[in-house]
C-alpha atoms as one frame of an Amber mdcrd trajectory, in Angstrom:
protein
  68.749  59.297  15.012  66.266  56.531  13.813  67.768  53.991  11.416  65.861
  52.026   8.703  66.911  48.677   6.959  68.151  48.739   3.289  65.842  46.967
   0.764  68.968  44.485  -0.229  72.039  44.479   0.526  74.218  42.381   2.763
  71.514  41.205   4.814  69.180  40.457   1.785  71.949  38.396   0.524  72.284
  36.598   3.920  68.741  35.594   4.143  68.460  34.655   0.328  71.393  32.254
   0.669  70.538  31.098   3.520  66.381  30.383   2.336  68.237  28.544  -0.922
  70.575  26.699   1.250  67.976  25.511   3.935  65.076  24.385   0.968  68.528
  22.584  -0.580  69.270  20.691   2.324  65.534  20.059   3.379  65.060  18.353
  -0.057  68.017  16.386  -0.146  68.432  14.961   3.530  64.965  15.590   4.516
  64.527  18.957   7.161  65.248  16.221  10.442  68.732  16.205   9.590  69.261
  19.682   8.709  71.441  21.656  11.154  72.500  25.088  11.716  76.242  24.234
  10.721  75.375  22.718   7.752  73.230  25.425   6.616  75.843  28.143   7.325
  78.373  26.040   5.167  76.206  25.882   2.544  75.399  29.264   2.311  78.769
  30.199   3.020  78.332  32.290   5.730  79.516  32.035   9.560  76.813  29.963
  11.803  77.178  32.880  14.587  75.199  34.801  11.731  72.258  32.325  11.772
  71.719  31.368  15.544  72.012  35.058  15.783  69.297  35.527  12.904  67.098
  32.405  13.912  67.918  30.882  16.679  67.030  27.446  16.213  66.006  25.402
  13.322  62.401  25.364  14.024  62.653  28.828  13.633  64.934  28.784  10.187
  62.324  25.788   9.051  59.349  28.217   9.460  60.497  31.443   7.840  61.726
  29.622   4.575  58.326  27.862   4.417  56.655  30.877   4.857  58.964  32.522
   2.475  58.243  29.535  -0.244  54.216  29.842  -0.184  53.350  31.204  -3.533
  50.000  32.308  -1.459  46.369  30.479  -2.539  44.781  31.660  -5.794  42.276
  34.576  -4.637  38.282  33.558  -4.451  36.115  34.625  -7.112  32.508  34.014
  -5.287  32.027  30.892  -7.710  32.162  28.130  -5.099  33.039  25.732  -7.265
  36.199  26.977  -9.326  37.183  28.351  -6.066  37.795  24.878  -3.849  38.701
  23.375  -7.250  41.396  26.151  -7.334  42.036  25.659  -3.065  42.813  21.966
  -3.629  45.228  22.098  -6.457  47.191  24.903  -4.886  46.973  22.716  -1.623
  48.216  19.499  -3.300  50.648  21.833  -5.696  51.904  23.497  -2.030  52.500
  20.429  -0.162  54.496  18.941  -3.472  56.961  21.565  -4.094  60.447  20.889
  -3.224  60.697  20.545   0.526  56.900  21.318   0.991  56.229  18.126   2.911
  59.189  18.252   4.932  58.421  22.060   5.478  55.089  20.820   6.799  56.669
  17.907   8.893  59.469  19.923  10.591  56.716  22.552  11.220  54.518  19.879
  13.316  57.503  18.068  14.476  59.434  19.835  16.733  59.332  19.625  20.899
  55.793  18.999  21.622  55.283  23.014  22.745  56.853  24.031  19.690  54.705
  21.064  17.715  51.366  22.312  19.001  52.088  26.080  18.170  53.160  24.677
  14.916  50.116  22.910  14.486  47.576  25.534  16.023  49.133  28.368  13.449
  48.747  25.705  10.114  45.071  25.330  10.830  44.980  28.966  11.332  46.679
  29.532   8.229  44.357  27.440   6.077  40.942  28.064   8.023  41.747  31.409
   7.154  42.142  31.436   3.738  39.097  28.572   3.479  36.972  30.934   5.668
  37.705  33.611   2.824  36.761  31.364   0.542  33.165  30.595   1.903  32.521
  34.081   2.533  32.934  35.073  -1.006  30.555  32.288  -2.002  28.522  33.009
   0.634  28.438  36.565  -0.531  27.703  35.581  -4.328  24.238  33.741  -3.106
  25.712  30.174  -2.707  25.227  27.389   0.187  28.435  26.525   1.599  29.403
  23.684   3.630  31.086  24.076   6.715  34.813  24.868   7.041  35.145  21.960
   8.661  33.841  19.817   5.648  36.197  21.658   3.422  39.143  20.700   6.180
  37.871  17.059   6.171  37.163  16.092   2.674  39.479  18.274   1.058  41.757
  19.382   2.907  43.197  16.700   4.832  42.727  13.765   2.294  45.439  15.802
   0.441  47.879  16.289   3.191  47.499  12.482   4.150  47.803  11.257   0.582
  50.952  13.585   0.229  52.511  12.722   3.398  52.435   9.040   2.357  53.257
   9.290  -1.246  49.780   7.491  -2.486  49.861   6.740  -6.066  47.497   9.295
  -7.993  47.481  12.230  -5.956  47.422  14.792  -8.720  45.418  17.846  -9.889
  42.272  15.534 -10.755  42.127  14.241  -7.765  42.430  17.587  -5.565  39.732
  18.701  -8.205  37.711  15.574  -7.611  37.722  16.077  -4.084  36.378  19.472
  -4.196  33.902  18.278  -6.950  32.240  15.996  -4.648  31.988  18.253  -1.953
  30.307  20.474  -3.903  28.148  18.587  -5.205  26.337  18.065  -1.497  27.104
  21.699  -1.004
């Protein structure tokens, strides 16, 4: 006989504490000096239950980022709007709590783990970017290359974020977009 998982219950309760308890600790030690112990005492459960779970903290780190994403705003076709729209969620992503440590602990781990980390990021956002163009592309406009969008959008944004530069807000993620649209 074939058994299914309940929608809920004890193991829905499990993760969910243990998602609130990691994003808790990430924001108020930063996620290098999170550990498995302190996780399961936060979210009052035994620590057997989340090496059995998770394994490792890389692991536990990836899932609740993951889990956080709200998930890009979906492309219209109008190129413009649409990176406008790409950047603030970008900036908005990297600046909820524990999105920057999220990000760090992600690319931060054992140098296997770090490149895998890294490799599945890009994929992440070339994928939704590449999504992005296409609708444009689609709606009859010249695109630049997803490699612009990486470069003069993209990354700007993560480096600003990652080293708390003064006036990294929603007009600048816009104004970043802007220009490259402009040349677009």
């Amino acid at each position: 006989m074939a058994t299914t998982r309940r929608p809920g219950g004890r193991s829905a309760r499990v993760q969910a504490a243990v998602h609130r308890a990691v994003t808790d600790l990430v924001c108020e030690r930063g996620a290098d000096q999170v550990t498995i112990p302190a996780v399961a005492e936060r979210a009052e459960v035994n620590p057997t239950t989340v090496y059995r779970r998770w394994g490792s903290i890389p692991a536990l780190l990836a899932e609740v980022a993951a889990a956080e994403e709200s998930g890009p705003p979906a492309p219209t076709g109008d190129l413009g709007a649409d990176l406008a729209a790409y950047a603030e969620w970008t900036l908005a992503d990297l600046s909820r709590p524990g999105g920057i440590a999220f990000f760090r602990a992600e690319v931060a781990a054992d140098v296997d783990e770090r490149r895998a980390g890294l490799r599945e990021c890009l994929k992440r956002s070339s994928t939704t970017i590449e999504a992005l163009l296409d609708r444009a592309r689609g709606a009859g406009h010249e695109v630049p290359a997803l490699t612009d969008v990486i470069d003069r959008v993209v990354a700007p944004l993560y480096f600003r974020v990652v080293f708390s530069i003064p006036g990294t807000d929603a007009a600048y993620a816009r104004g970043l977009a802007s220009a490259l649209h402009r040349e677009a």
